[in-house]
N, C-alpha and C positions, 0 to 999 in steps of 0.2 A: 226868658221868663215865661212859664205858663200861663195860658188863658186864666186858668184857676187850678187848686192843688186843691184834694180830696180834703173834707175837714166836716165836722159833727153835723155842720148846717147841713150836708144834702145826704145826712145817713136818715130814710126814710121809714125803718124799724123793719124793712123784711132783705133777710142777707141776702137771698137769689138774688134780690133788684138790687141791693147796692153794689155787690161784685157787678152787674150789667152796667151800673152807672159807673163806675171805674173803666172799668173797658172801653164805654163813650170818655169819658174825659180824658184816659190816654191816649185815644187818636186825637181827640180834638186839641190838645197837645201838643201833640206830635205835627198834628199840620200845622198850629202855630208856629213854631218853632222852625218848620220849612218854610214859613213864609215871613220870618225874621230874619233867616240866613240868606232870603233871596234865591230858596229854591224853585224850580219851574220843570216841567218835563213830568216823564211817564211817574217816577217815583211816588210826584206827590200827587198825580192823578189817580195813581193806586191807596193811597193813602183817604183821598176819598172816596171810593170807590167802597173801602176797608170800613171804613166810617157808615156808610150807609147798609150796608150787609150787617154790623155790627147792633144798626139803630132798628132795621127791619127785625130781625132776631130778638133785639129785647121788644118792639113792642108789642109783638106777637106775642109772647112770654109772661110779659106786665099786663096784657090785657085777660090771659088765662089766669091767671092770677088772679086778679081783683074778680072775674066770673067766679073763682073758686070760693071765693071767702062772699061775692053776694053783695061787693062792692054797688053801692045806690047811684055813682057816679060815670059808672062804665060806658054808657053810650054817649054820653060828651067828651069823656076821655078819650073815646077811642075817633069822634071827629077832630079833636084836636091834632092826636097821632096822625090822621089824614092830612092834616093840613100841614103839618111838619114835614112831611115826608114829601108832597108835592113842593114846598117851599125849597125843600134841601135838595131835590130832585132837579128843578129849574138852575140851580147854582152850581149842581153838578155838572150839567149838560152847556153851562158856560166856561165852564174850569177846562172842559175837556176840550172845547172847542178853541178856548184860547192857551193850548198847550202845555197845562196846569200853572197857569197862572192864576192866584188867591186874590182876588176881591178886598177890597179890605169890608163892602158889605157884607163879605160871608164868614169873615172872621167877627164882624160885631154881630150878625145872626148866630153865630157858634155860642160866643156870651149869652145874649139874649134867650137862647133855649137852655143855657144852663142854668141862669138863676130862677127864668121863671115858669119853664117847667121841673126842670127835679127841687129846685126850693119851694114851689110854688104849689102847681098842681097835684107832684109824686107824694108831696105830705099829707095829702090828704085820704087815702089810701093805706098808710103808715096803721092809724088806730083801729082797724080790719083787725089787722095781725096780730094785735095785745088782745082782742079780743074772741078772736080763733084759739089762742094760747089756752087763756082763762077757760073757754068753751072745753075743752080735751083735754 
């Protein structure tokens, strides 16, 4: 069973960043899923490894983004992306050390960024984009 399966609530109105946030939700998936089968070792240490290369790229991405449309919110946005990335970063550096063994804190942190940032914060960045549209 997935963490969570794609579905309306985290289409955020601009498709660059939803295809992004597909891509995060199928590793974070995918590691779920390693860590319901009782996977451990290099696999699912690649798998996060995959995850963070993935999250680095979009927010790099998402944060050009919202610069581009003139987003009012971007410099909290973009400390929040700080703090996520050291958070996910710390649980990497544990994962690796205990030979890709999953946490089950890092699996409810997995949750916990998906509802309340792409439900959360990513929507609000959404009405840019209808407004860029109308603008051009």
């Amino acid at each position: 069973m997935p963490i969570m399966e794609w579905n309306s609530d985290l289409d955020v109105g601009v498709e660059a960043m939803n295809d992004e946030h597909k891509q995060i939700l199928d590793l974070m998936n995918r590691i779920h899923d390693a860590s319901t089968a009782g996977q451990t070792g290099a696999p699912v240490v690649k798998l996060v490894d995959d995850l963070a290369q993935v999250t680095i790229d979009h927010f790099r991405d998402e944060e050009i983004y919202m610069e581009k449309v003139g987003y009012e919110g971007l410099k909290t946005h973009k400390l929040i992306h700080k703090d996520l990335l050291e958070k996910y970063t710390g649980y990497a550096a544990d994962i690796r050390t205990a030979n890709g063994v999953l946490p089950d804190k890092f699996l409810m942190f997995l949750k916990l960024w998906l509802t309340a940032h792409i439900k959360g914060i990513d929507m609000k960045y959404g009405p840019k984009a209808d407004q860029l549209k109308k603008a051009g």
